[in-house]
C-alpha positions in Angstrom: 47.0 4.4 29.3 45.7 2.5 31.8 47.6 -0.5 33.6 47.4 -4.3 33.7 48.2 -6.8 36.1 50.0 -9.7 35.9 47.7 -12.8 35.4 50.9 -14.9 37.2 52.1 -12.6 40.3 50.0 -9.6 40.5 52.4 -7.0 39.6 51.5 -3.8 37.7 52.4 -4.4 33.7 51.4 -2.3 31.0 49.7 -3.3 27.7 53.2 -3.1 25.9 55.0 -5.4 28.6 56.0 -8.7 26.8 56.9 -10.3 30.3 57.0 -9.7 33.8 59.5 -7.8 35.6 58.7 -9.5 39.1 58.2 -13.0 38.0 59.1 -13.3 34.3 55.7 -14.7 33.2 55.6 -14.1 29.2 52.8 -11.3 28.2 51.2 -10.8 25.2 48.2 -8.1 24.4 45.3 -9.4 22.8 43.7 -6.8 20.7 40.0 -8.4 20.5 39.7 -7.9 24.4 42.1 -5.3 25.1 43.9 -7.7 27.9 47.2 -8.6 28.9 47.4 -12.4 29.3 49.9 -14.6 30.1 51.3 -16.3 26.3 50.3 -20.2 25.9 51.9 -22.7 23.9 48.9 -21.9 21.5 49.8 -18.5 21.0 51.4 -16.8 18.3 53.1 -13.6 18.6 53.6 -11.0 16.1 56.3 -11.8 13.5 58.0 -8.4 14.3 58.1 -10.0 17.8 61.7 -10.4 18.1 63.2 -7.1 15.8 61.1 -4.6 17.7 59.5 -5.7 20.5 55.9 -5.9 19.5 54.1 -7.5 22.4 50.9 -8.0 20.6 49.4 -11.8 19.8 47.9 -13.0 16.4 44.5 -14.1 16.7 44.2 -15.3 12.9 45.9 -18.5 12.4 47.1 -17.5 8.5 48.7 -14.1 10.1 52.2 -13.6 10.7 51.8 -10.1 12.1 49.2 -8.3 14.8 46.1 -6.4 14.0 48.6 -3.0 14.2 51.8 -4.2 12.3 49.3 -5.4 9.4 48.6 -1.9 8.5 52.2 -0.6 8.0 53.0 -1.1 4.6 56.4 0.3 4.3 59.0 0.1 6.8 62.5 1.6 7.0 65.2 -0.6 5.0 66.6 -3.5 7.4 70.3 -3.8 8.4 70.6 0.2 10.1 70.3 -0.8 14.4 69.2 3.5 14.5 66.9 3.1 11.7 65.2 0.1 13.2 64.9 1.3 16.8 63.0 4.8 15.4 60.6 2.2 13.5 60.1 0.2 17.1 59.5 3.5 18.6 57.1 4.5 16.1 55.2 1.4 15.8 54.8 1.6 19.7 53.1 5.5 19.2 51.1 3.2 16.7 50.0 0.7 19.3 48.9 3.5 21.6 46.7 4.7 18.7 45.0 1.6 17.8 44.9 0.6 21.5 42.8 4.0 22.3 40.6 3.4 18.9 39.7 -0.1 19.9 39.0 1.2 23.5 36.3 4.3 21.7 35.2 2.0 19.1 36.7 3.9 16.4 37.6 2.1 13.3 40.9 2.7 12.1 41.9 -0.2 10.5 40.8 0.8 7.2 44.6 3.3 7.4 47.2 2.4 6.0 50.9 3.6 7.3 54.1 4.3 5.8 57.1 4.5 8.4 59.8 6.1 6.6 63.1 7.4 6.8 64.4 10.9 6.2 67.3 9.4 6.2 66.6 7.6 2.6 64.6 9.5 1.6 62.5 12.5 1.6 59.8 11.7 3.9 57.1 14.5 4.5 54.9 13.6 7.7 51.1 13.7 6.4 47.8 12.1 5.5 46.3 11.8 1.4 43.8 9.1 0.8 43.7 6.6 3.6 47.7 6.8 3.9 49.5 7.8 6.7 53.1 8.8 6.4 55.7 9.4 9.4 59.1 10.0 9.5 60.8 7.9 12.2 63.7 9.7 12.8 61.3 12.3 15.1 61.6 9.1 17.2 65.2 10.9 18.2 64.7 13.5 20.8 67.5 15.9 19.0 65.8 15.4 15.9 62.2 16.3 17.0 63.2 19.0 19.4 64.9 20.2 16.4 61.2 20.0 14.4 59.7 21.4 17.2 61.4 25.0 17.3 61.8 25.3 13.4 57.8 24.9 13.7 57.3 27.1 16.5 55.5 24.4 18.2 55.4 23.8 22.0 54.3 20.5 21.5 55.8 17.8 19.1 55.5 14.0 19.8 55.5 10.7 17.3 52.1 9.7 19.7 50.9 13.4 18.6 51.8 12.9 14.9 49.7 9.2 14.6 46.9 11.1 16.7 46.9 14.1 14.4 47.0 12.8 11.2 44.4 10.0 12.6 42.4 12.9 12.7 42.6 13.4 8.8 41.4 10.2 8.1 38.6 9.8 10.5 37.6 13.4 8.8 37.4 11.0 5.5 35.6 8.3 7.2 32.9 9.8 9.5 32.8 13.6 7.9 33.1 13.4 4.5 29.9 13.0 2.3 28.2 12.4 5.8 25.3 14.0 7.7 28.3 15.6 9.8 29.5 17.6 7.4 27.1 20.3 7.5 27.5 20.7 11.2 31.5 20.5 10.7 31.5 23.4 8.2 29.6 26.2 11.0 32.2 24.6 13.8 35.6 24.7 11.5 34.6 26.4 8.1 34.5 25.8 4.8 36.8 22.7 3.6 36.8 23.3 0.1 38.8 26.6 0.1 42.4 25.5 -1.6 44.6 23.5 0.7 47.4 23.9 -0.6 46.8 27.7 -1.2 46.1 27.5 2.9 49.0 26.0 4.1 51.6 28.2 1.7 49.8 31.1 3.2 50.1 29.8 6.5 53.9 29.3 6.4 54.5 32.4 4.5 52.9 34.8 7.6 52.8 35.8 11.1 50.8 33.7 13.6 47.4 35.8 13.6 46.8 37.8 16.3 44.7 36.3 18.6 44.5 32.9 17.7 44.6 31.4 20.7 41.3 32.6 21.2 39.6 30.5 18.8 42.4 27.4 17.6 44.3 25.2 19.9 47.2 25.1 18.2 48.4 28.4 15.9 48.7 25.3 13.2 45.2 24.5 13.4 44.8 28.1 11.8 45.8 26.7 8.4 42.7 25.3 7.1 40.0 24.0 8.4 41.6 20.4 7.7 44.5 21.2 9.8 41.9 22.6 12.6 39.6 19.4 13.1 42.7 17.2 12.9 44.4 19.3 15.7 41.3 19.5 17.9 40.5 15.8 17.9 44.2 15.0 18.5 43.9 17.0 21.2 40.6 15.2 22.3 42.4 11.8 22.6 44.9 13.6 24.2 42.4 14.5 26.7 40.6 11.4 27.4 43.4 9.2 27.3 44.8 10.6 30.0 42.0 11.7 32.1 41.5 7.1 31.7 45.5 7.5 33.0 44.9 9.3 35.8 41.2 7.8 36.9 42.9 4.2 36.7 45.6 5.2 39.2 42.7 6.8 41.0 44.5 10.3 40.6 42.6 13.3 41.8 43.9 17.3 42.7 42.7 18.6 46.0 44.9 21.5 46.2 44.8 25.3 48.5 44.0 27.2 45.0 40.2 27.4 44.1 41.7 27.1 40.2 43.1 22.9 41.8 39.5 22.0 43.4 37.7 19.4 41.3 34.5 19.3 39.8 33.9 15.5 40.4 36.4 12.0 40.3 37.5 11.8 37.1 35.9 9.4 35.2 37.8 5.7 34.6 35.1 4.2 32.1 34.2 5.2 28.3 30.6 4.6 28.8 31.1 7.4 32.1 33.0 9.7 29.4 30.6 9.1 26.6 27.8 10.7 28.8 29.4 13.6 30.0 29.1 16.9 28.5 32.4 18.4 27.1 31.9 21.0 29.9 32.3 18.7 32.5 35.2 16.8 31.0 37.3 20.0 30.8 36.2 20.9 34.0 38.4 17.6 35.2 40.8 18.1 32.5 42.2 21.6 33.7 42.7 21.1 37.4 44.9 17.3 36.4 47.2 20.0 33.4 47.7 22.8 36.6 49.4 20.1 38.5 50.8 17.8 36.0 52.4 21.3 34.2 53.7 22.4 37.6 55.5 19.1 38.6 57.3 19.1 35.2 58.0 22.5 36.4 59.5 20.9 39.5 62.0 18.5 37.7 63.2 21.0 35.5 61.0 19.7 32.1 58.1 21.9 30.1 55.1 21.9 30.9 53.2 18.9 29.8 50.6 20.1 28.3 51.6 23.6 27.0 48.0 24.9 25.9 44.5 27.3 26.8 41.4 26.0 26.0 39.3 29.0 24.8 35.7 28.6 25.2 35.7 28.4 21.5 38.4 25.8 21.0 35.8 23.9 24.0 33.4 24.1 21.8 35.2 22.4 18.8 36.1 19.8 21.4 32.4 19.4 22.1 31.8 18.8 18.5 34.2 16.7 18.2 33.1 14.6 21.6 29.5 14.1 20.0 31.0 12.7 16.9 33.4 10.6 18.1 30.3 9.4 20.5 27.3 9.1 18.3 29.5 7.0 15.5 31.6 4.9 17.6 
């Protein structure tokens, strides 16, 4: 996530900021050029504006909400101050998301979104047909901490759930019925086997030995589904931070031959588009040592809790060329 500066003072800002903290200057993202500008008396801002904090502007004149908050179709109930602060935090992951896609070139905005409540009702996190549902209350630290050990995962965030089940729906999109497919079924196997024969098998038995060797995640084991949505969740992982960290011209230079770069990381998507998985890896490893052991330092998990296997790399790679060659 890269940062902004403010058209008024020069001070850092991010592309969620809806003013200024050095000079109070009103902000406002504009999704058709990805920029943070200063907000003119011509400007709309979203309608959700003043209930959660959306900082994005309206471009249409007959909208009343931004190119994001359009696609959520269901929202928790109004009235609950909780319930409306896990629907700000989850329409914030959702920002990220459709900040990143617009950035790659990915189309998204054919998704549609329902942001429940567990708390109303039973809400199970998933994809099916173009619609996206997430349950805000994993916008509560307890609550997904709670998820994450239930599900034996190392790794559970609401940025991770929209990038995930992104992934499901950009399998519908650019996989599905496509010249891909082939290529998809010799990297992550056959689709058609029964889903929801997969996943009860899945939850009813150990973690396969040695998975780690060719999955990222033990979930990704599941189906093949579950493994292409898991590996290109982990792929805007990846380049999302790798922009992070070349736009604050980060770089690891340390005494360990494992913390000695292969090159600056790259801060454009035309730079990343033509780079070989290899190479982005190559800068993705030596950034996790040291981001995982600075966590480390301040008592936290690592922050990225994961082994690329040269297999896994080469679902990565896959995925790379496909986000590449259609966005």
């Amino acid at each position: 996530m890269r940062p902004y500066t403010c058209p008024t003072c020069g001070q850092m800002v991010f592309f969620d900021d809806t003013a200024c903290t050095a000079c109070d200057t009103d902000l406002g993202f504009r999704p058709e050029s990805r920029e943070v500008s200063a907000v003119g008396s011509r400007d709309r801002r979203c309608a959700n504006h003043d209930e959660i904090g959306c900082s994005w502007l309206v471009a249409e004149a007959d909208e009343e909400l931004c190119r994001s908050c359009r696609l959520t179709r269901t929202r928790p109930p109004a009235g609950d101050a909780a319930m409306t602060l896990a629907w700000a935090e989850a329409e914030q992951a959702k920002r990220m998301l459709l900040w990143q896609a617009l950035g790659l070139g990915l189309d998204i905005e054919g998704a549609t979104f329902d942001l429940k409540s567990g708390d109303v009702e039973p809400v199970i996190t998933g994809h099916a047909d173009g619609v996206i549902t997430i349950d805000v209350r994993e916008a509560d630290d307890v609550v997904r901490t709670r998820m994450r050990e239930r599900m034996g995962e190392p790794y559970r965030t609401m940025l991770g759930h929209f990038r995930h089940e992104i992934g499901h729906y950009l399998w519908m999109t650019l996989v599905d019925g496509t010249d891909h497919l082939a290529g998809f079924r010799e990297v992550f196997g056959d689709e058609t086997t029964d889903y929801a024969e997969a996943l009860e098998a899945h939850y009813g038995s150990p973690d396969p030995e040695g998975w780690q060797d060719g999955y990222v995640s033990v979930y990704a084991t599941a189906h093949p589904w579950e493994d292409f949505a898991e590996t290109l969740a982990h792929y805007l992982h990846i380049r999302d931070t790798l922009e992070t960290a070349g736009s604050f011209g980060l770089s690891v230079d340390g005494a360990h031959e494992a913390l000695q770069p292969a090159g600056d990381v790259p801060t454009s998507r035309a730079a990343v588009d033509r780079m070989a998985i290899e190479d982005l890896v190559e800068r993705w490893l030596p950034l996790t040592y040291a981001l995982n052991a600075v966590n480390r330092s301040m008592g936290r998990p690592p922050l990225y809790p994961f082994v690329l296997a040269p297999a896994v790399i080469a679902k990565l790679g896959w995925v790379h060329e496909l986000v590449t060659d259609t966005s």
